[in-house]
C-alpha positions in Angstrom: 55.0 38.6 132.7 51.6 40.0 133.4 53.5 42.7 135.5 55.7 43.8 133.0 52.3 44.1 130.4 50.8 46.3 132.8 54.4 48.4 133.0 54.4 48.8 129.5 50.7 50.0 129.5 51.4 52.7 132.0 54.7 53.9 130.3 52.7 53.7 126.8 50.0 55.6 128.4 52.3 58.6 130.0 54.4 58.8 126.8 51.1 59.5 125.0 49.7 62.1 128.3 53.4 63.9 127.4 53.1 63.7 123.8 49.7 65.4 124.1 50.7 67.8 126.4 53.9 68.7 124.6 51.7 69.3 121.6 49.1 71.7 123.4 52.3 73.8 124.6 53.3 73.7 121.0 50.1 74.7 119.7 49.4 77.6 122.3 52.7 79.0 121.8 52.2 79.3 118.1 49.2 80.6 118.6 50.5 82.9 121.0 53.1 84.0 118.1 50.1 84.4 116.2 48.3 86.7 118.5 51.5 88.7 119.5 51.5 89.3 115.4 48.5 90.6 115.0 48.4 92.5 117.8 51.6 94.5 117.0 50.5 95.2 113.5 47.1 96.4 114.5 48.6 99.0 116.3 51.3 99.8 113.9 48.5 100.1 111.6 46.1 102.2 114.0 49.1 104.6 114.8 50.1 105.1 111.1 45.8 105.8 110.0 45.6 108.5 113.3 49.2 109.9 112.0 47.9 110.2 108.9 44.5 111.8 109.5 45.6 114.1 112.4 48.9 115.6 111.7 49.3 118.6 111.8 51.7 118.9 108.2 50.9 116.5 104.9 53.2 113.5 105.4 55.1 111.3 103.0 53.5 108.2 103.6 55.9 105.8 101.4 58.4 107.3 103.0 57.1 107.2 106.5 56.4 103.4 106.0 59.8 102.7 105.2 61.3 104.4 107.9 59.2 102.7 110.2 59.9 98.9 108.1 63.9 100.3 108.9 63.9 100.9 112.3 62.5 98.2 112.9 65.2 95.8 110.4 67.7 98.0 112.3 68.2 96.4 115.7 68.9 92.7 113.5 71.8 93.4 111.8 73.1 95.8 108.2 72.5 93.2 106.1 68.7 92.6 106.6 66.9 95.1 104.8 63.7 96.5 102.7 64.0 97.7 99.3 61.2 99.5 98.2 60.4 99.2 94.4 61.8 102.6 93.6 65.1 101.3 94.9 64.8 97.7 92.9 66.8 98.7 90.6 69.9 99.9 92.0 69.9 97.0 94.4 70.3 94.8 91.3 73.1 96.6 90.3 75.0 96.8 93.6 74.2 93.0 94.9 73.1 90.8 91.9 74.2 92.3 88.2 76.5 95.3 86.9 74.4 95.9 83.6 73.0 98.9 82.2 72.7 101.2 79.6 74.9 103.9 79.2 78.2 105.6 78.6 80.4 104.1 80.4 81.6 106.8 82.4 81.4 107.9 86.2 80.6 111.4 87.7 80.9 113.7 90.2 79.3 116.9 91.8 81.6 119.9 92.6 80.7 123.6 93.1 77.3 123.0 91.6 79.2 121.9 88.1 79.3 118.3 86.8 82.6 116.7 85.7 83.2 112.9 84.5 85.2 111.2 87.1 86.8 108.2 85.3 86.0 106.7 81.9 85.7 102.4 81.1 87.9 101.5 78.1 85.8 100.3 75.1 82.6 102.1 76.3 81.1 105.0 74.0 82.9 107.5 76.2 86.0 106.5 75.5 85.4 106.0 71.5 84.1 109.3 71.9 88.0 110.6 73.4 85.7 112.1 76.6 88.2 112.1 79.3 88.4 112.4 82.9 88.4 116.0 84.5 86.3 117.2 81.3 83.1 119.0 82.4 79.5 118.1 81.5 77.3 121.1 80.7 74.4 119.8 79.3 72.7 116.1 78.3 70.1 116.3 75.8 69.9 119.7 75.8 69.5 120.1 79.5 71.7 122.1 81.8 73.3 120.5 84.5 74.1 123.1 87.1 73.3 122.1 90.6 72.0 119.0 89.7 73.6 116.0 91.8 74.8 112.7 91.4 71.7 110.7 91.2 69.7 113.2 88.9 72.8 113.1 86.3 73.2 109.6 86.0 69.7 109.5 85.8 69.7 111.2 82.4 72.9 109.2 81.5 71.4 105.8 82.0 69.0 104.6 78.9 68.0 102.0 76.9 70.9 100.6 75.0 71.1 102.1 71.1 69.5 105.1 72.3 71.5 108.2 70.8 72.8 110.6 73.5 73.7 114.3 73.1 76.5 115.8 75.8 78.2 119.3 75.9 81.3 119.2 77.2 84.3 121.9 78.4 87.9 120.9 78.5 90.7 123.1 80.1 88.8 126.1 79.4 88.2 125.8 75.9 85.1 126.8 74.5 82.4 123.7 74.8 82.1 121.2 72.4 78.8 118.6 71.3 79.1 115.3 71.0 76.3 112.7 69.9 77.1 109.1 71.1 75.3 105.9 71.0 74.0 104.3 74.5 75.8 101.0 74.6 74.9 97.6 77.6 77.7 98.6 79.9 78.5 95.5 82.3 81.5 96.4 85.1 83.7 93.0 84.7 84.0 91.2 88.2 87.6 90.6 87.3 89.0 94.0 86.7 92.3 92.7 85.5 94.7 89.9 84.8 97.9 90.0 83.6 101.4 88.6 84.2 103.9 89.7 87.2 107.0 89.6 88.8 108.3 86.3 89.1 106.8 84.7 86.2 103.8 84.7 88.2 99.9 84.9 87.0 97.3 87.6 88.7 94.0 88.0 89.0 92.3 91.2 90.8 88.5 90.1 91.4 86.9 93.0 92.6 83.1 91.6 93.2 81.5 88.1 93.2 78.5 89.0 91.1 77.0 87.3 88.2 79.4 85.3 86.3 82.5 86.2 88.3 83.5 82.6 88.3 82.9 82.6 84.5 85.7 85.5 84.6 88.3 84.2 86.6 87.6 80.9 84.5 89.0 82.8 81.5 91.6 84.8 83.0 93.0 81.9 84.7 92.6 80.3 81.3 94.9 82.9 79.3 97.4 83.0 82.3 97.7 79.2 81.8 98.9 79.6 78.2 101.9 81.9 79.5 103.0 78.9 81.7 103.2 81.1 84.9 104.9 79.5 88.4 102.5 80.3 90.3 99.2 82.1 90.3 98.0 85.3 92.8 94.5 85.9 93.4 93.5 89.0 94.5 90.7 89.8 96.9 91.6 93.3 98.4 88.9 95.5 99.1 86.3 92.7 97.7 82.9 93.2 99.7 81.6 89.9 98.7 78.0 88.7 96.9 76.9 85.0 95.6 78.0 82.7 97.8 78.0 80.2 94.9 80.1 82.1 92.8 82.4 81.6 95.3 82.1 78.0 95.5 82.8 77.7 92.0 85.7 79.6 92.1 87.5 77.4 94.6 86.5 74.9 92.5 89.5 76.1 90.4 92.0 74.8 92.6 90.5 72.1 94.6 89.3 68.6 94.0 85.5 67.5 92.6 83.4 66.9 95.5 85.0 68.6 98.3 83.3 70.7 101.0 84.1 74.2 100.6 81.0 75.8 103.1 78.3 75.0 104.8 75.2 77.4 105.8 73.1 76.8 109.0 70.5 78.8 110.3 66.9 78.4 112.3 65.2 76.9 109.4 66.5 73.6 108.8 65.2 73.3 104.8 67.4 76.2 104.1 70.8 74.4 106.0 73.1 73.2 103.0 76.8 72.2 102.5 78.2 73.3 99.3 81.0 71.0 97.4 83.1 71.2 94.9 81.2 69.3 91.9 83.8 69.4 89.1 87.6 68.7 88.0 89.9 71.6 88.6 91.4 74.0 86.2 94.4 74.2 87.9 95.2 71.9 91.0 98.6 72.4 91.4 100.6 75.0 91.0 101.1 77.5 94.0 98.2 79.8 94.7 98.4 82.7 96.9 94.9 84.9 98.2 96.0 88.4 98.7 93.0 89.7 101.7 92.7 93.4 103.8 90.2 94.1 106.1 87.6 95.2 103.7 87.8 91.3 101.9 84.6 90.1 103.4 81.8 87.4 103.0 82.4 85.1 99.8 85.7 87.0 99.3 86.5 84.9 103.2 84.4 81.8 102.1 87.8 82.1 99.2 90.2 82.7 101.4 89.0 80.4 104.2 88.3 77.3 102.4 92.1 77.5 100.1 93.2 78.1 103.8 91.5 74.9 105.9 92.3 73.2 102.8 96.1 73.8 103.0 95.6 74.8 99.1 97.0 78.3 99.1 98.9 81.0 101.4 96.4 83.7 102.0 99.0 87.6 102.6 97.7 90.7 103.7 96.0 92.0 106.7 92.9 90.3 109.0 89.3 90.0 106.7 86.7 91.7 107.6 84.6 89.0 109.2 81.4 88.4 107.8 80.0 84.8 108.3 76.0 85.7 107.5 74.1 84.4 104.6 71.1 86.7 103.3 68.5 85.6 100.7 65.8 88.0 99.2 62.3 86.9 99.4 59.8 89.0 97.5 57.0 91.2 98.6 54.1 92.7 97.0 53.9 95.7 94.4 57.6 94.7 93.1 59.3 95.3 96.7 61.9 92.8 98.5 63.4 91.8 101.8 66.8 90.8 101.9 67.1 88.6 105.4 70.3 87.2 107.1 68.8 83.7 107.1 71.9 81.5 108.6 76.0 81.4 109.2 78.3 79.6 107.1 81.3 77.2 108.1 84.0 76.7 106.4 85.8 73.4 105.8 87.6 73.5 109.2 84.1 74.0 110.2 84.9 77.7 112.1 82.6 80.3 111.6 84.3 83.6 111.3 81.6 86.1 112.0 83.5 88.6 114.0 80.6 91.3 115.3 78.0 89.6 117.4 74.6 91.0 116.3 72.5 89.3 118.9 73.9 90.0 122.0 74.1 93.9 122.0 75.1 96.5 124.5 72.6 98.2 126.5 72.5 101.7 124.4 72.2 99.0 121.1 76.0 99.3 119.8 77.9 96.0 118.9 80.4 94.0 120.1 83.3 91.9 118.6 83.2 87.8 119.6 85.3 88.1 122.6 89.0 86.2 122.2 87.5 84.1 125.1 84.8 83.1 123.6 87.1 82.0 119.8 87.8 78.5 119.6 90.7 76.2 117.7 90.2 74.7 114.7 92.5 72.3 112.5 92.8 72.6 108.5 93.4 69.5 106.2 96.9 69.0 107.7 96.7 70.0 111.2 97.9 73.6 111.4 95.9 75.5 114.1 93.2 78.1 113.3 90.3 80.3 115.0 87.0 81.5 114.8 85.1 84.5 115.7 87.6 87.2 113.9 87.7 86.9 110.0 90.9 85.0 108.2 94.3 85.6 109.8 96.6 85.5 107.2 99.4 83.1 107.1 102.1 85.7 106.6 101.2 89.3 107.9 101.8 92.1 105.9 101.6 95.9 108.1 99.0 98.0 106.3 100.4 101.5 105.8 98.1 104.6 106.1 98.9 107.8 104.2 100.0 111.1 105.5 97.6 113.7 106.2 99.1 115.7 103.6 98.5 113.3 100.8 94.4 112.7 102.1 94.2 116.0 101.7 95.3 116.4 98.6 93.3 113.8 97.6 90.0 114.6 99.4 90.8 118.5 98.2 90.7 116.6 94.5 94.3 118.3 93.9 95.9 115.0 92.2 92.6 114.7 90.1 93.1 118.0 89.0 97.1 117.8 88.3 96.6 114.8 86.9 93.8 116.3 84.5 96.6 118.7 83.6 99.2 116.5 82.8 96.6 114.5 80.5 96.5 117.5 78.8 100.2 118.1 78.0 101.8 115.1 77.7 102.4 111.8 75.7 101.2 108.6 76.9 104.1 107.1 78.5 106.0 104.3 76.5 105.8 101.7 80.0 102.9 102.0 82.1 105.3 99.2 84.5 107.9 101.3 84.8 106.3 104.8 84.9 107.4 107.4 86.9 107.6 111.3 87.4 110.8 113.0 87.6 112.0 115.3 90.0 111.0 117.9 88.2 107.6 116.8 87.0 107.0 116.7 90.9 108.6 120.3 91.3 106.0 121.4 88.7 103.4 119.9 90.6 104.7 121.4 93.7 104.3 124.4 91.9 101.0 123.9 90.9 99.9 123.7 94.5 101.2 126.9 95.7 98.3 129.7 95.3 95.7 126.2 96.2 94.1 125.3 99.8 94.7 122.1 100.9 94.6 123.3 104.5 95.0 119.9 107.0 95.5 118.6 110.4 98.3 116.3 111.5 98.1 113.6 114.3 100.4 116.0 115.9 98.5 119.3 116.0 95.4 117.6 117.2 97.2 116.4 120.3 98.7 119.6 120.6 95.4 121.6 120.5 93.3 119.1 122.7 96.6 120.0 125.7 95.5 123.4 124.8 91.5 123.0 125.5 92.2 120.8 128.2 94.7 123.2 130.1 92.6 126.1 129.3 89.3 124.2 130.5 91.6 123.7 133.8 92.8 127.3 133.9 96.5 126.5 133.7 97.7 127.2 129.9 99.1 130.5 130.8 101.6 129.0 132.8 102.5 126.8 129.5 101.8 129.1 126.8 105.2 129.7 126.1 106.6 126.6 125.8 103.6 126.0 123.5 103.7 129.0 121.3 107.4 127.5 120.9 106.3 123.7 120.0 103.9 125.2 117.8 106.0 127.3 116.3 108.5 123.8 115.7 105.3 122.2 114.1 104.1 124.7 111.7 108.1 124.5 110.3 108.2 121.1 110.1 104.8 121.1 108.7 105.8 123.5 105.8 108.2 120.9 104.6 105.2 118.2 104.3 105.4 118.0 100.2 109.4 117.1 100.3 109.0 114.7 103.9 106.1 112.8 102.1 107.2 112.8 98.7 107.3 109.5 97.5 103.6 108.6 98.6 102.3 111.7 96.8 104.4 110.7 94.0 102.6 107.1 94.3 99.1 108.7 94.3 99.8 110.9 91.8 101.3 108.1 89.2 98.2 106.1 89.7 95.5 108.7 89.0 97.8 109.9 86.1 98.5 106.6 84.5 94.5 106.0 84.4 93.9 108.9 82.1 95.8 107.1 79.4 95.1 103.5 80.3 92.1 103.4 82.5 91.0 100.9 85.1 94.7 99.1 83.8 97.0 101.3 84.1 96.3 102.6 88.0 97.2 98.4 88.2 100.6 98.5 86.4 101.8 101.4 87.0 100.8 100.4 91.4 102.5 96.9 91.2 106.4 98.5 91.7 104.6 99.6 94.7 102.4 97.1 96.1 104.1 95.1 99.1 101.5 92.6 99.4 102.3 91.5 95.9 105.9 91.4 96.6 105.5 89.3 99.1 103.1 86.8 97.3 105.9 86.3 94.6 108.7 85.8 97.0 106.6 83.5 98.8 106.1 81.7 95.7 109.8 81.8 94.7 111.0 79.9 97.7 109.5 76.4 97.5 110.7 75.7 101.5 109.4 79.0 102.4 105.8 77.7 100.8 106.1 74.0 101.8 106.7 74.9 105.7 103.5 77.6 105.7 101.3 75.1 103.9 102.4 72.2 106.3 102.5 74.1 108.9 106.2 73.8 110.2 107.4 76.1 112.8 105.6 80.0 113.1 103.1 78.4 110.6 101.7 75.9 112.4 99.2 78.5 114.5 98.0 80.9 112.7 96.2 84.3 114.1 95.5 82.7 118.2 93.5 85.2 120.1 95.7 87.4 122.7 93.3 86.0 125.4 94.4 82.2 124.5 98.2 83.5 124.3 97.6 84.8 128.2 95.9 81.9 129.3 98.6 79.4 128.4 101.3 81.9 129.5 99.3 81.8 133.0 98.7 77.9 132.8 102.5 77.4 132.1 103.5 79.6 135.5 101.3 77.2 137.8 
């Protein structure tokens, strides 16, 4: 007995040496930290006052600070970042809200003249009949040539009821005044909803700012009084923002108190799992989440969670993959710091960050999460899916690129300015739906093209003029320089019939930007849904209630969905042992 006192005495008495020791470290290490700070911003500060005084040119010094605060935000990741106060602002419009006070009307620079790029139905620019392609000459008075972007939005934006004076040209005509009354002008989230194909309800939600779950509330809402089979949420091209936005939003079609994503970073007080805290709006019918590569962040915390939940198909292309959370802290004289603070998990509890930050090449550029280094997850009923690369969707749709031709013609602003034209001389069409030019409204654009230069490179060309330096560079293209002057010859033929080989995607492009100029941000949506082969896919997904079921359960090609090439090769390899 006595022996076993004295044991515990001894053990008692090295725990406490350990605990004491454990603690110095602790304490010397912190204070080491502490040091190492100081130090470092002693000499930041020491090299910016000798800068300062000795230079040999007057310097900016805001500006040098905040290149130096950036460089040094730069080797964590894009999303961690310093916004000085000058910049407050426009942060708040691009990450938090889409208020101001203005017009309602976008703008673009082009040979040192200013011309309104698109208009937003029910603003003052539009009561005012100001339409895109129309030329802005002067704002209160003052002229606008070579002035860019940011200087004439600057005079655009006001307080709201403030009266604004424009002079505008139009086709040529001599200009005209208008006075119009600065209105609040908030950007919706959810840039349309409607009914489609199918009998089926959409929604395009193009951010997750303020009160985007507030709008797809009410859309979903309205749809629901039109008794739709199924509803399509669109999250194409959506960057992201509030994470709880997004949360609320899934909300919608799942279940109270479900987890929908869980953030976990270095600081433990700032690790939470979000649930679902309320009764659905709609639980049941089908749901599909449209997603491309540019759906990222809380559009994939959407996406992600309807997918580990087995609650909707998700169509399209691979996310983006972005599984960082950021929260802004502030800083003094009415600065900020946005910081990447953790990673979320979805409910299957993968984390589908797809560029690893941390672990950088030598010369500083980034890699993707090796296939290797992905692992397996299971949804709600079992089917298989990964981490490390975005959300695979369930079905797969190929992403087609345009021509050169027609990103030309684009880029050149050649459709803007037909379209502009066409404005100009015709009706509305009676059916935005079922709009389309004729064969000879295209001939009469075709026409319009032929004393313009929209001068362009194919894929082919490139090739052919890279075998040209390369064979020169080797001193051997004047033994091929006829069969080349011959295949070039071939190219510049085929080239010339570009406008006829490529028709019907310039005719696509050329529909859209024509049916905004009589119904806006809505009509570039109905008059692109005869062509939009995502969507076509959602509703015949939707249609066929086997095709749905086995996706959802996971029967057959559905029951693994997006598994890394390197997994594929490894079982391939385990299989020939």
């Amino acid at each position: 007995m006595i022996k076993g006192i004295v044991f515990v005495r001894k053990f008692k008495k090295q725990l406490f040496i350990a605990g004491t020791l454990v603690l110095a470290l602790a304490t010397f290490s912190f204070r080491d930290d502490l040091f190492q700070i100081s130090k470092n911003l002693d000499v930041f500060a020491s090299v910016y006052k000798e800068v300062n005084i000795n230079y040999v040119d007057d310097i900016n010094s805001a500006k040098m600070i905040k290149t130096g605060v950036d460089a040094m935000l730069d080797g964590l990741d894009p999303y961690t970042e310093f916004v000085p106060e000058s910049e407050i602002e426009d942060y708040k419009l691009h990450y938090v809200s889409t208020e101001y006070g203005g017009i309602g009307a976008g703008i673009f620079a082009r040979d040192g003249k200013v011309y309104v790029s698109d208009v937003f139905e029910g603003f003052p620019a539009q009561k005012a009949d100001i339409r895109a392609g129309d030329e802005l000459v002067k704002i209160n008075d003052v002229p606008l040539a070579g002035k860019d972007n940011d200087q004439v939005g600057a005079l655009l934006k006001g307080s709201k009821g403030a009266s604004i004076k424009l002079l505008l040209k139009r086709d040529g005509a001599q200009p005209t005044e208008k006075t119009l009354v600065r209105d609040e002008i908030k950007q919706p989230n959810v840039s349309y909803y409607g009914m489609v194909d199918g009998n089926m309800g959409y929604i395009k939600l193009d951010k997750f700012l303020e009160n985007s779950a507030d709008e797809v509330t009410n859309a979903l809402t309205e749809l629901k009084k039109k008794n739709p089979s199924g509803i399509i949420l669109d999250l194409r091209s959506n960057g992201g923002g509030i994470l709880l936005e997004a949360v609320k939003i899934v909300n919608l079609f799942v279940p109270k108190d479900v987890e929908v994503v869980s953030q976990i970073g270095k600081v433990k007080e700032k690790n939470f799992t979000y649930k679902t805290n309320g009764a659905p709006l709609e639980p049941n019918l089908p749901l599909v989440v449209l997603v491309n590569n540019h759906s990222a962040s809380a559009s994939e915390i959407v996406a992600g969670s309807l997918q580990d939940l087995d609650r909707a198909v998700i169509i399209g292309q691979r996310s983006y993959g972005k599984g960082l959370v950021q929260q802004t802290f502030n800083l003094p004289y009415n600065s900020l710091v946005k910081i990447t603070i953790a990673k979320y998990y979805i409910p299957s509890g993968r984390c589908i960050q797809a560029l690893d930050y941390t672990h950088r090449r030598d010369d500083g550029s980034v890699v993707k999460v090796a296939d290797s280094l992905m692992h397996e997850y299971k949804t709600k009923d079992g089917r298989s899916v990964y981490d490390g690369s975005g959300i695979y969707p369930d079905v797969f749709v190929n992403q087609e690129h345009f021509a050169n031709i027609t990103e030309a013609l684009v880029g050149k602003l050649l459709i803007f300015d037909y379209a502009t034209r066409f404005r100009n001389e015709h009706p509305s069409p009676d059916n935005l739906r079922t709009f389309s030019l004729s064969d000879a409204d295209y001939a009469d654009f075709v026409k319009f093209l032929a004393d313009k230069n929209y001068s362009y490179s194919t894929g082919s060309e490139k090739l052919l003029a890279d075998l040209k330096a390369e064979a020169t560079k080797e001193k051997q293209f004047s033994e091929i320089q006829t069969e080349y002057d011959a295949l070039k010859a071939k190219m510049d033929a085929t080239k010339k019939n570009d406008l006829q080989i490529h028709k019907e995607e310039i005719k696509e492009v050329l529909e859209n930007e024509i049916a905004s100029r009589y119904a806006y941000e809505k009509g570039r949506y109905e008059t692109n849904f005869k062509y939009d082969k995502e969507l076509a896919q959602a509703v015949k997904v939707m249609q066929d209630n086997t095709l749905l079921s086995n996706i959802l359960k996971g029967e057959g090609q559905y029951k693994i969905i997006g598994k890394p090439m390197a997994m594929v090769s490894a079982k391939k390899s385990d299989s020939g042992h």
